[in-house]
C-alpha positions in Angstrom: -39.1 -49.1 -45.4 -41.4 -51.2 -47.2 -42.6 -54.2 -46.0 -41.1 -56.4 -48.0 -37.7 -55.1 -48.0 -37.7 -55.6 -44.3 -39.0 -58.9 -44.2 -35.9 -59.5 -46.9 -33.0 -57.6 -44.9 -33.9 -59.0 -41.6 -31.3 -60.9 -40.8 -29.5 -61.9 -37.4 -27.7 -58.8 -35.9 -24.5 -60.0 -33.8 -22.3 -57.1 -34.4 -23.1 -53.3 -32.7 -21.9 -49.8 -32.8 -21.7 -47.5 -29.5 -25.0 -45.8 -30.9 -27.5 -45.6 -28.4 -31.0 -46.8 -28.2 -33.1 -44.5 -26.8 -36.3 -45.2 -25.1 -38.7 -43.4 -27.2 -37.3 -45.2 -30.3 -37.2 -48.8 -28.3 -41.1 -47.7 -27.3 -42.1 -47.2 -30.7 -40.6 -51.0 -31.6 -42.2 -52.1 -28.7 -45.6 -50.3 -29.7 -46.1 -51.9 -32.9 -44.6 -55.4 -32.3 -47.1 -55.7 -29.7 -50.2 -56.4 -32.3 -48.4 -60.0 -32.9 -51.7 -61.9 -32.9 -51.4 -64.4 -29.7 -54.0 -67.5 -28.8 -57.4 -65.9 -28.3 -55.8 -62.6 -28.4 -54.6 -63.2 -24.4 -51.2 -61.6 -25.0 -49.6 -63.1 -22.5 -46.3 -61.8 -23.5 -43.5 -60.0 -21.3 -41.1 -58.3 -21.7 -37.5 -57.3 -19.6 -35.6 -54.2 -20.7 -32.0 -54.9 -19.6 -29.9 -52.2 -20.2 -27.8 -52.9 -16.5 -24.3 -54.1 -17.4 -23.4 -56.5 -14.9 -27.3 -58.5 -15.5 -25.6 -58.5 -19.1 -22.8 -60.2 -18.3 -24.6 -62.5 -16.3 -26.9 -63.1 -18.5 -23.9 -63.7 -21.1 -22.2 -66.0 -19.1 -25.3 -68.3 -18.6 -25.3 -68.7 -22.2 -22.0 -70.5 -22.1 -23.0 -73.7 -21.1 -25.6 -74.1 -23.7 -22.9 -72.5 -26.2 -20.3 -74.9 -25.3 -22.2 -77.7 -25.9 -23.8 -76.3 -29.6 -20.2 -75.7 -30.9 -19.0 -79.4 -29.6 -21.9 -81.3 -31.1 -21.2 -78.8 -34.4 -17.7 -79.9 -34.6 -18.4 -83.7 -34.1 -21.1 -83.6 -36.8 -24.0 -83.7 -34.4 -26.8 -81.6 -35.3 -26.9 -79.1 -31.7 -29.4 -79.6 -29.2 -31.9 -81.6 -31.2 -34.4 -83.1 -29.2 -34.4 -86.6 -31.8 -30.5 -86.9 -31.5 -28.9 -86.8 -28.0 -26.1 -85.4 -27.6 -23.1 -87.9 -28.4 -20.2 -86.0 -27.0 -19.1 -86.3 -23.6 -19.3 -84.1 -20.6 -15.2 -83.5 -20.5 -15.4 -82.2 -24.4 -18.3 -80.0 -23.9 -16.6 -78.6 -20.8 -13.4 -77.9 -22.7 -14.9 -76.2 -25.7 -15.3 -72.4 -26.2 -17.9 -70.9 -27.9 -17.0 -67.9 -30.2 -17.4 -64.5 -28.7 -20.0 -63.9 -31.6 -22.5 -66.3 -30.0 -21.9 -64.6 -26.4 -20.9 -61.3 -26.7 -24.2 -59.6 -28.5 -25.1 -60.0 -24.8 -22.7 -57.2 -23.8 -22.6 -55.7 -26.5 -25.9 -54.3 -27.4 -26.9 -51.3 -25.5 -30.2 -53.0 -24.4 -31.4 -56.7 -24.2 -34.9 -57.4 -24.0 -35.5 -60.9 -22.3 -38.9 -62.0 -23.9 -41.0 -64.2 -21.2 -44.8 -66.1 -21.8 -47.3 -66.3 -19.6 -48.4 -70.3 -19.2 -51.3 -70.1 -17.5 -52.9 -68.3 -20.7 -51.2 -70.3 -24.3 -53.1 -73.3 -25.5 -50.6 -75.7 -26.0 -52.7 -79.0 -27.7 -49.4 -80.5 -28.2 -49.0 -81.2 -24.9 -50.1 -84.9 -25.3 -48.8 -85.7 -28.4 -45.4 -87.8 -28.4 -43.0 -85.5 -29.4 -41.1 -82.3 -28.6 -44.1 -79.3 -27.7 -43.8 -76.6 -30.1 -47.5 -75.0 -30.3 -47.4 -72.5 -27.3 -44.4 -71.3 -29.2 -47.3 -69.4 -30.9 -48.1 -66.9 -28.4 -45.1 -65.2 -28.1 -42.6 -65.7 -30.9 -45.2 -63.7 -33.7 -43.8 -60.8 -31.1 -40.3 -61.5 -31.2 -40.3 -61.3 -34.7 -42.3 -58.7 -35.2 -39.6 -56.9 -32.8 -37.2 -57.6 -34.9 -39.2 -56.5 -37.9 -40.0 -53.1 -36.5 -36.4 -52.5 -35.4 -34.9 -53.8 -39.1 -37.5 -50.1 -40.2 -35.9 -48.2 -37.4 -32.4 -49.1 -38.3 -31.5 -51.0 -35.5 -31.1 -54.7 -35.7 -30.8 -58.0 -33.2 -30.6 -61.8 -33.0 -32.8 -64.5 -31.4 -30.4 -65.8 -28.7 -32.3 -68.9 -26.6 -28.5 -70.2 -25.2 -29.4 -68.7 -21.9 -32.6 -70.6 -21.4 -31.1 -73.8 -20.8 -30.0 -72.2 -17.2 -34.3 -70.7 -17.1 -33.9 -71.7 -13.6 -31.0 -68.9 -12.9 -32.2 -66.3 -15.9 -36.0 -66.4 -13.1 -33.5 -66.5 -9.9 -31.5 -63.0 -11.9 -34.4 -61.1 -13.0 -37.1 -62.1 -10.3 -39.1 -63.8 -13.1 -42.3 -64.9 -11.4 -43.6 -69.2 -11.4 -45.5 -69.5 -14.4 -43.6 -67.4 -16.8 -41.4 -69.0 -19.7 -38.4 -67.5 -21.1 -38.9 -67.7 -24.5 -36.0 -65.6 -26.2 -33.5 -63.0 -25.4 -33.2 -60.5 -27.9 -30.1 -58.4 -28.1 -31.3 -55.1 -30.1 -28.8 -52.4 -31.2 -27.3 -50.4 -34.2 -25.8 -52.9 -36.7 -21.8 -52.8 -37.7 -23.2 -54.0 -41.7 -26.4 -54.2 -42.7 -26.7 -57.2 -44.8 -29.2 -56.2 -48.0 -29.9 -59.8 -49.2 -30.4 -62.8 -47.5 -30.1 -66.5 -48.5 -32.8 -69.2 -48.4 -34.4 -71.4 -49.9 -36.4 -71.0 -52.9 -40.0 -72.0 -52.6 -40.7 -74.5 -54.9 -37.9 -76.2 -52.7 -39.8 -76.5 -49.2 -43.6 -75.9 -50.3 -45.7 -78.8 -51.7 -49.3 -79.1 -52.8 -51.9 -81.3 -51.3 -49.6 -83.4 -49.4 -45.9 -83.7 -47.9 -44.6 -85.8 -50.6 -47.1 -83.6 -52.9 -45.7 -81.7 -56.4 -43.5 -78.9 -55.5 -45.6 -75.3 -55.2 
């Protein structure tokens, strides 16, 4: 495909066939996504090919916490999991509300999930004393989980971003013997889509770009 055609048509894949994904073709994603760029090229990226069913499921249901609480905050008009607004619904609702099988199922679903982990000891995060939320070491590793998701939007496959599971990072280590030092960054479900979308939504430019300053004319 051309480039930007995929960059356009990637969109998040929650819905699979029974096709397969064979190894050579998930090598040949894996093969160019890996020349992401990464914080003085260290590449500290790694990655988990989880094709085992029952890690799946397990992997599946330690997304349901997380999942529980996103759809109760959604439905109390809470913006989910946002680190300026705590959570203003109580333990009891959380508990009591069930996610939709579209935000836990890919899990299962997919013939193979690809649990994306970063290496600490090697991002330069100069965040890290600033008073908010650290987002820079995000750096090193998400350029290669999109650029997975790019190179499997030109193979025909397709998959979602799921981070639902990483609020249980203690247990996702414990399940896949994911060494001290190591992040889980994302877990990428990656299979053949039910519908292709061919147009996504979003914003225009002139709508988030400004020049000069924040409060600058509109691009």
């Amino acid at each position: 495909m051309e480039l930007y055609d995929v960059m356009r048509t990637t969109g998040a894949v929650r819905r699979f066939t029974d096709d397969p994904l064979p190894d050579d073709v998930l090598e040949r994603i894996l093969d160019n996504a890996r020349f992401a760029p990464s914080g003085g090229n260290r590449q500290g990226v790694r990655v988990i090919v989880v094709r085992d069913g029952p890690t799946r499921e397990r992997l599946a249901e330690l997304s349901r916490p997380a999942a529980r609480r996103y759809v109760a905050q959604l439905a109390h008009g809470e913006s989910p999991w946002n680190p300026l607004r705590p959570c203003g619904v109580d333990d009891a609702t959380v508990a009591a509300t069930e996610p939709p099988d579209a935000m836990i199922a890919p899990l299962t679903e997919a013939p193979v999930v690809l649990v994306m982990c970063v290496d600490l000891g090697v991002v330069a995060a100069t965040d890290q004393h600033l008073d908010r939320i650290g987002v820079i070491s995000g750096a090193s590793v998400y350029p290669f989980v999109w650029n997975v998701l790019l190179a499997a939007r030109n193979e025909g496959f397709g998959g979602v971003t799921n981070t639902m599971s990483i609020a249980e990072e203690p247990r996702v280590r414990e399940l896949l013997s994911i060494p001290d030092g190591y992040a889980v960054a994302a877990v990428v479900p990656l299979g053949k889509p039910v519908h292709q979308v061919s147009k996504l939504k979003r914003k225009a430019v002139e709508e988030f770009v400004t020049r000069e300053r924040f409060d600058g004319d509109a691009f």
